[in-house]
C-alpha positions as CSV (number, residue, x, y, z in Angstrom):
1,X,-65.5,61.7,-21.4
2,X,-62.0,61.3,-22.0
3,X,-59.7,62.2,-18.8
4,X,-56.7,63.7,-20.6
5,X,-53.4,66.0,-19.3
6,X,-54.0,70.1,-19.8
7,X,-51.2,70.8,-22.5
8,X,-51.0,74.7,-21.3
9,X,-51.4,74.1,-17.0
10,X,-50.5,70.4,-17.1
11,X,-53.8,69.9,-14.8
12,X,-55.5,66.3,-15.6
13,X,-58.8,67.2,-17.1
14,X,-61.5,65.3,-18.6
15,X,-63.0,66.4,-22.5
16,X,-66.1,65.3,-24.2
17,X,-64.2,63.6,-26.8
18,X,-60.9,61.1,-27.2
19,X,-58.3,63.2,-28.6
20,X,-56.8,62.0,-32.4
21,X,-54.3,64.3,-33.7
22,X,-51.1,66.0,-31.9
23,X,-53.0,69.0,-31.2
24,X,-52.8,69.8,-27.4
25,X,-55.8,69.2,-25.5
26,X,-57.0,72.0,-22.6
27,X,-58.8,72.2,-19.8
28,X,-61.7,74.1,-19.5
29,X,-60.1,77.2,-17.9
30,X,-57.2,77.6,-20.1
31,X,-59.2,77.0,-23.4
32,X,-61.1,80.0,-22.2
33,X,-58.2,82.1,-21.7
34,X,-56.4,80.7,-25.0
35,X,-59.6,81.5,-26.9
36,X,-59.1,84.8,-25.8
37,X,-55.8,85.5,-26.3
38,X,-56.4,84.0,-30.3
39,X,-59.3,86.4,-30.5
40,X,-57.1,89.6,-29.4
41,X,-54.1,88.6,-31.7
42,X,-56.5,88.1,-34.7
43,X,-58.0,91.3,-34.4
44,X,-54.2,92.7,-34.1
45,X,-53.0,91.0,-37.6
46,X,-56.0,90.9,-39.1
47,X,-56.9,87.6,-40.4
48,X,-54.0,86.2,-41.4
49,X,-53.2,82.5,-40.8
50,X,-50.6,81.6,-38.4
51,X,-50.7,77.5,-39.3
52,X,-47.6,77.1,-41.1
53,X,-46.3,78.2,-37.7
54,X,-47.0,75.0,-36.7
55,X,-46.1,72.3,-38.6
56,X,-47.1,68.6,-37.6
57,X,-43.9,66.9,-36.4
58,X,-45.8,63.4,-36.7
59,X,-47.0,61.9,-40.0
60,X,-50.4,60.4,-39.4
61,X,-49.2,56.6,-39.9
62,X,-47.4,57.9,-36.4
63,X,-50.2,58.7,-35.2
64,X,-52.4,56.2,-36.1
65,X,-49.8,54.2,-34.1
66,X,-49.8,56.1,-31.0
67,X,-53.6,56.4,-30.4
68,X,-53.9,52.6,-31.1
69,X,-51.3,52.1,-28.2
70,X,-53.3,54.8,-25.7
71,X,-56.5,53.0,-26.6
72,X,-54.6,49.6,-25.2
73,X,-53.3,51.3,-22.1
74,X,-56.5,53.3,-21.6
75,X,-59.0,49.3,-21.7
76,X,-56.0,47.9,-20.0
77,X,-56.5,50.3,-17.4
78,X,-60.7,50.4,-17.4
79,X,-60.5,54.3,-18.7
80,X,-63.7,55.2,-20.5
């Protein structure tokens, strides 16, 4: 389990797996509800894609870098 920061409720969480990508990360709760809401909007527009919407702001080099940094702090600080 990896304890991580809810990006929609800003509740710390934990998640069955160590994030790797600038998607946001949920908690249990609000994954429920956002799972949802995509559910109700994708029967509204059909199933068009809404991913270009979104485009990453971080190349994954950038990445790469960041989650080698997290993975420092997180043995630095005994986080499993």
């Amino acid at each position: 389990m990896t304890r991580v920061t809810c990006a929609s409720c800003g509740d710390r969480c934990e998640v069955p797996f160590r994030p790797t990508t600038n998607k946001p990360v949920y908690c249990k709760d609000c994954f429920g509800k956002k799972d949802d809401s995509n559910r109700r909007d994708s029967n509204r527009r059909g199933s068009r894609d809404n991913s270009d919407r979104h485009q990453n702001k971080y190349s994954e080099r950038d990445l790469d870098i960041i989650n080698e940094k997290l993975n420092k702090i997180m043995k630095a600080l005994d986080i499993h």
